[in-house]
C-alpha positions, 0 to 999 in steps of 0.5 A: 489585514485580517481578511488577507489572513483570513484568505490565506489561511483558506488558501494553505493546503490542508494537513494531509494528516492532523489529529490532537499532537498530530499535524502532517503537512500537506504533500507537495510536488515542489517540496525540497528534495533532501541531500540524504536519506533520513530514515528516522522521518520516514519511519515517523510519518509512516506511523504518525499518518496511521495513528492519526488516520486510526482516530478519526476515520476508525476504519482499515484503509488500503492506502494508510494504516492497511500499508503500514501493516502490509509493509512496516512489520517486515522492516522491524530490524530495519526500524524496530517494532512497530505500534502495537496498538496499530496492530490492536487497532486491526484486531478491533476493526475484525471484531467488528467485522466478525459481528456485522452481516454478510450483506454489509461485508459484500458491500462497498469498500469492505471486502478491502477492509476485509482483506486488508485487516487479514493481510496486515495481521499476516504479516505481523504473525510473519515478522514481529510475533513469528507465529499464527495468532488465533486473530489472522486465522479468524480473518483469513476465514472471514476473508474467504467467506466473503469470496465471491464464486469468480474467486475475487472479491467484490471492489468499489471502482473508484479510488485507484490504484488501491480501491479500484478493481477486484483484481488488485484485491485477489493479489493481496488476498494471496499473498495474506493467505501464503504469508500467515506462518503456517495457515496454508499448511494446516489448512483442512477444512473443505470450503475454505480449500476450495475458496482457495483453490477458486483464489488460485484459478482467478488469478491463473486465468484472469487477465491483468486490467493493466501492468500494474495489475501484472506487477501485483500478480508478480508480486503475489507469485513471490509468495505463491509460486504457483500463480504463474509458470516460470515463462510467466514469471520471466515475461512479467520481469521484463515488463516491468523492466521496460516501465523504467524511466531514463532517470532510473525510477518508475512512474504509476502513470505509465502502468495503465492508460487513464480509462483503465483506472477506477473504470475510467473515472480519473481519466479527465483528470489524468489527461489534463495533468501537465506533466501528462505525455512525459510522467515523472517517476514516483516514490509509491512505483519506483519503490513497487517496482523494487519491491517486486522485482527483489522478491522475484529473483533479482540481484540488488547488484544488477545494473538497472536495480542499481539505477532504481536505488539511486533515484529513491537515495536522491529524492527523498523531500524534506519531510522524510516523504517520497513524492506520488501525485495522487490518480484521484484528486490533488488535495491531499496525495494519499499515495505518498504514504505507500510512495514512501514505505514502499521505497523503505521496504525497497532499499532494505531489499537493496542493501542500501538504506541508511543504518540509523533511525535517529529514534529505533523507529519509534516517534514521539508520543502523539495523541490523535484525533481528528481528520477532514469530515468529508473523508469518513465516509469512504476514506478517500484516497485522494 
């Protein structure tokens, strides 16, 4: 009897977020669907994932706390204010990063950490303090300064959609870059104008790796209209359009072929998926695609958006998560936590997301600490 426990408790999937007060189970594709939408639970794994991923890896990661503070800011009255000391967690990590060389910062998965740390602290200025703090400029600086002469950044190719390619980079550079209130207006300084206006042509003039690279730069247009001519602009909607599914979502398998994601690394796993020649939609697209879509123009009443509304209303798991198999490995399904601020943020957008948190937001005091050794490293997102 002991050495079956023993068996099954090495068989359970691993928590998927754990710290001390902290224990986010495992994400899972049969996890039960729920017969409504609980706000409250989604808003308290959103920040119980972040303040339990801020203890442990002590870095700023694209797929955790760097979409908590791209996403959660702007839904303060949907869900109240979000955790300031996630905010004082950003503005650590910049300091750091303002006292380490330029050689480390170019390296890696840093020039993300980079970005992500301006564009979080953009959005904060944007939606909670609704002004520019001396922290965001600082950033926004060394953001640019850390530019490569292509206007892009550099990228470590191999944790899609998030570490994956520079392009995806240069997208939320612009958007932190037009988002900071006022930073663009009051910009005066030569080199970072013309670190802007480098920004600005990559993004005119590359060619997307994939649709969901076109997504992004749509994405980033809403901000900064500049990027693409209103044909452009058009083109890019209705692509977005002919992604959607028969049952009224997106899936993120359907915007690139499986070489073009992370230089072709998760190809073979990709291809060897089940559900591989028929992928099921997903909370992280279906709640981009909303996003995006709102944000560039479209009505909340428009038939097809109606469509994407009611697959996030209807497939909502227990846990308060919207469910996204990860592109790297099928451990532990980082993706689900962008799958689901995303559809937050998405329903918002709509109208249609329930009126009540049950808690203002906020969850119950945790105390964080420790998460799976083998992730410091590069903060997988597996």
């Amino acid at each position: 009897m002991i050495g079956l426990a023993v068996a099954r408790s090495e068989d359970a999937p691993r928590p998927q977020y754990q710290a001390d007060g902290i224990n986010v189970p495992a994400a899972m594709a049969h996890e039960a669907k729920r017969s409504e939408v609980s706000v409250r639970l989604a808003a308290e794994y959103l920040e119980k994932g972040t303040l339990a991923w801020n203890a442990k890896q002590n870095c700023v990661t694209c797929h955790t706390n760097g979409t908590y503070m791209v996403v959660r800011p702007v839904l303060t009255p949907q869900l109240g204010r979000p955790k300031d000391e996630v905010r004082e967690f950003f503005v650590k990590v910049l300091k750091e990063k303002l006292a380490t060389d330029r050689e480390t910062l170019l390296k890696s998965t840093v020039p993300g950490q980079v970005i992500y740390v301006a564009a979080g602290l953009a959005e904060w200025d944007a939606h909670v303090s609704r002004q520019l703090s001396p922290e965001t400029d600082r950033a926004l600086r060394l953001m640019f300064d850390i530019q490569l002469d292509s206007g892009t950044w550099g990228a470590l190719a191999c944790w899609p959609p998030y570490e994956s390619d520079a392009y995806h980079e240069a997208t939320v550079a612009a958007m932190a870059a037009a988002t900071a209130p006022g930073w663009l207006a009051d910009l005066k300084d030569a080199k970072t104008l013309a670190a802007l206006g480098r920004l600005k042509k990559y993004l005119q003039t590359e060619a997307p790796p994939h649709d969901y690279g076109r997504s992004l730069l749509l994405w980033a247009a809403t901000r900064m209209p500049e990027l693409v001519s209103s044909e452009q602009k058009q083109e890019l909607i209705e692509m977005l359009w002919k992604h959607q599914r028969p049952d009224g979502g997106w899936s993120i398998r359907t915007f690139a072929a499986p070489e073009a994601w992370g230089n072709g690394r998760r190809a073979k796993k990709l291809r060897s998926e089940p559900e591989f020649k028929s992928s099921p939609s997903d909370g992280h697209q279906t709640g981009l695609a909303i996003i995006v879509l709102r944000e560039a123009g479209v009505d909340a009443e428009d038939p097809r958006m109606r469509r994407g509304v009611e697959w996030l209303l209807t497939n909502q798991r227990e846990s308060g998560r919207w469910w996204t198999r990860s592109l790297n490995t099928d451990t532990y399904h980082f993706i689900t936590y962008s799958g689901t601020a995303f559809p937050l943020r998405a329903l918002a957008l709509c109208n249609a997301l329930p009126n009540s948190t049950g808690s203002g937001g906020q969850s119950p005091a945790v105390a964080p600490t420790f998460l799976p050794e083998e992730f410091v490293r590069y903060g997988s997102p597996g």
